[in-house]
C-alpha positions in Angstrom: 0.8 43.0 55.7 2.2 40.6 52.9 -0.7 38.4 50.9 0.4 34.8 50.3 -1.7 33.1 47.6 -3.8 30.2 49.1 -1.5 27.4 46.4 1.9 29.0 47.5 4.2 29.7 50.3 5.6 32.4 48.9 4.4 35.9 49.8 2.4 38.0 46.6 4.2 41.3 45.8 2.1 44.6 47.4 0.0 45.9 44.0 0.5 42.2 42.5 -3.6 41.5 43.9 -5.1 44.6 41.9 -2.6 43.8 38.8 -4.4 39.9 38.7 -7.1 42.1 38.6 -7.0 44.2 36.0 -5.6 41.2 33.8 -9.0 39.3 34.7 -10.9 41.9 33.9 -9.7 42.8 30.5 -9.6 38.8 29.8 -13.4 39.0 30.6 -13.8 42.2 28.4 -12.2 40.5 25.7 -14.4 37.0 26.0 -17.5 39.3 25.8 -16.6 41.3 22.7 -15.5 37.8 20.6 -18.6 36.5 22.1 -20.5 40.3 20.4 -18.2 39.4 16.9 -19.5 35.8 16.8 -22.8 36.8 17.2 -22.9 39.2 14.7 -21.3 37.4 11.8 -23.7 34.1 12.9 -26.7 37.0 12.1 -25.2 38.2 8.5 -24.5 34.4 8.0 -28.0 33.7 8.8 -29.5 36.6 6.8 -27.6 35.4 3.9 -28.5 32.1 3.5 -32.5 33.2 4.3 -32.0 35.8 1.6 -30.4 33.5 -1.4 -31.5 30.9 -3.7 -30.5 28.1 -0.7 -31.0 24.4 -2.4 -33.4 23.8 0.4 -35.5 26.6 0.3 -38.4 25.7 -1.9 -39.9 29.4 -1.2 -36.7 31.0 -2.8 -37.2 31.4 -6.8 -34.5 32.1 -9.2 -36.3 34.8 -11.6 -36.3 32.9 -15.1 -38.2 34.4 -18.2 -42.1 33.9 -18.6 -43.4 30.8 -19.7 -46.3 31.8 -22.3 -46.7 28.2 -24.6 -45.4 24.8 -24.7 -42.3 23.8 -25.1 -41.0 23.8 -28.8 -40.5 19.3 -28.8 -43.7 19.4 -26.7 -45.5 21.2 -29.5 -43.8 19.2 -32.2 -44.6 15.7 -30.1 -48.4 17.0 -29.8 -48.3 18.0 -33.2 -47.1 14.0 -34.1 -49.7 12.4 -31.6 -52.3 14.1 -33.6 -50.4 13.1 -37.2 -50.3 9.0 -35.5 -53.5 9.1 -34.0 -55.1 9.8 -37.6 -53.2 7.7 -39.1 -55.2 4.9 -36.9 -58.5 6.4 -37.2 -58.8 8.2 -34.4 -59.6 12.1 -34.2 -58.2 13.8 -30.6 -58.8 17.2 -29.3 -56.0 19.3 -27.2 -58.3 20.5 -24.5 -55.0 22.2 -22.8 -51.8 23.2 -23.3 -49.9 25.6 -21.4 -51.4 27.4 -18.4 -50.6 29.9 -16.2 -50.2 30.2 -12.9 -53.0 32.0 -12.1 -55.3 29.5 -14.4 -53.7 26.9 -12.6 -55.4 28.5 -9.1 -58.7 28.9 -10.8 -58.7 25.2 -11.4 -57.4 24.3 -8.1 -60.3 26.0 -6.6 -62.8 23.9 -7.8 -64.5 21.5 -5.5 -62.7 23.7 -2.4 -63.3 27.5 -2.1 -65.3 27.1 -5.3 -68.6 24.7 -6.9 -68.0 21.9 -8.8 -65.6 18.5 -8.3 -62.0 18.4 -7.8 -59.9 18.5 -11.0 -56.4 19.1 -9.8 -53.9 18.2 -7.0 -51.7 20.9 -7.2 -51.7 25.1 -7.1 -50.4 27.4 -9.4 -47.0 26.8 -10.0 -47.1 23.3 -9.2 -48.3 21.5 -12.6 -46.0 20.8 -15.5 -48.9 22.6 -17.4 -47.3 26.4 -16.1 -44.2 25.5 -17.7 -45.6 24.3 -21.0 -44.5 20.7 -20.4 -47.7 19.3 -20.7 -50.8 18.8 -22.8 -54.3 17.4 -22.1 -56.2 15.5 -24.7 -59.9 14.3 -25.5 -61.4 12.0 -28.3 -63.8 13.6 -31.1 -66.3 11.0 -32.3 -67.2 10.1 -36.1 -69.8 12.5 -35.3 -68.2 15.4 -34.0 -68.7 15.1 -30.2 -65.8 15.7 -28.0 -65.9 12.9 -25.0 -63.7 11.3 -22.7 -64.8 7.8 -22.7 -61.8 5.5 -22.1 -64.2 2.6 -24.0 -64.8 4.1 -26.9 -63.5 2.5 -29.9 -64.7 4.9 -32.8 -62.0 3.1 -35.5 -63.6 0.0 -34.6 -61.2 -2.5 -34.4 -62.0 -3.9 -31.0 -59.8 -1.8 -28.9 -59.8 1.7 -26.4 -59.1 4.3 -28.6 -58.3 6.0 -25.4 -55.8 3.7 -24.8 -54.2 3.7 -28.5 -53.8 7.0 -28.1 -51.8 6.7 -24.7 -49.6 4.3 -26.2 -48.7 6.5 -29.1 -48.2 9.6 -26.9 -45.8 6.8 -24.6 -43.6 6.1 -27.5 -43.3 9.6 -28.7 -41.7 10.2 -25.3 -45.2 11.6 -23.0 -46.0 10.1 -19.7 -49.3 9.6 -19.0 -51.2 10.9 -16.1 -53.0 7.8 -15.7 -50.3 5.5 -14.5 -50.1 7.9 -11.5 -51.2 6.2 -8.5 -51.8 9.1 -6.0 -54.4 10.5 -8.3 -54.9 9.3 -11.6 -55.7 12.0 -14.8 -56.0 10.2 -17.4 -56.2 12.9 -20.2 -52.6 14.2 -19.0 -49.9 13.8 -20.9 -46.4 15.1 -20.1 -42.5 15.5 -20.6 -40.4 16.9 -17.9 -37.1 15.8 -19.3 -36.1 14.6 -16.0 -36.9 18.3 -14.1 -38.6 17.7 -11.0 -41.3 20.8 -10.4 -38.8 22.1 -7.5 -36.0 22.5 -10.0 -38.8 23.8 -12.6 -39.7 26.9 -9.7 -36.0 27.2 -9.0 -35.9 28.8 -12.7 -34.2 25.5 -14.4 -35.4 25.0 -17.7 -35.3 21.9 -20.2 -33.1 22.9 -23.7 -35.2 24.1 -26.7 -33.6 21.4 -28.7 
């Protein structure tokens, strides 16, 4: 008996029915292996971008040299806030310089897994501190005491020698921790050069010069 296909009148060739057949199957067998390729080369893809330094991936750090001190025009701008801040009678102390990461986790412990109140915001890593890009200052009194009264006016010419000293560090180029809104330090001073902490981890690094 002759086969006629259901969208013709004309009759289908005897061994025409397994042919169609075969040619189905081997279309299907060829869907399912691209389908196997794609698969596959979405995985590598995948693995690669999990495994590189992806700009999104804040995890993902570009290995960079060790950060042991401050940067060289930090140091030299800390050593001229000093110089100025003489100059107008006022005595400061560097209470902090650089610090590492693990210093930095010490601090951030305090008032959480540890006694005493919080000091810090941020984890290791996370401060401009662990990449020597920021100092912390206190006043000295005529007397010798270290304190961080933002009244005191130890030159005695009616004004914040806190203050006077924040406005010298702002025109030798710091910002000052105390204009933050979020959560004020007020003995912070800093210069990132315009390198946001994310590009700072990423292994970026402001010129010595």
């Amino acid at each position: 008996m002759i086969e006629r296909s259901p969208l013709s009148h004309h009759p289908i060739p005897p061994g025409r029915t397994q042919f169609d057949h075969a040619i189905r199957n081997k279309r299907k067998r060829n869907r399912l292996l691209l389908l196997i390729i794609l698969a596959v080369m979405a995985a590598i893809l995948w693995k690669s971008i999990l495994t590189s330094d992806h700009p999104f991936q804040d995890n993902e750090i570009t290995p960079a040299p060790p950060i042991t001190e401050l940067h060289p025009i930090v140091y030299a701008k800390q050593t001229e806030l000093i110089a100025e801040a003489k100059k107008a009678g006022i005595n400061i102390l560097i209470t902090d310089g650089f610090r590492s990461t693990e210093e930095q986790n010490v601090i951030y412990a305090r008032g959480r897994t540890e006694e005493g109140p919080i000091v810090t915001q941020v984890q290791g890593g996370h401060s401009y501190h662990n990449y020597g890009l920021a100092i912390d200052f206190a006043l000295r009194t005529t007397k010798g005491k270290v304190v961080w009264d933002m009244k005191y006016d130890g030159n005695g010419n009616g004004k914040s020698d806190w203050m006077e000293v924040v406005e010298i560090a702002k025109r030798l180029g710091f910002t000052w921790g105390g204009d933050w809104d979020n959560f004020p330090d007020y003995p912070h001073l800093q210069m990132d050069f315009g390198y946001s902490i994310r590009e700072l981890r990423k292994g970026l690094r402001p010129p010595a010069e």
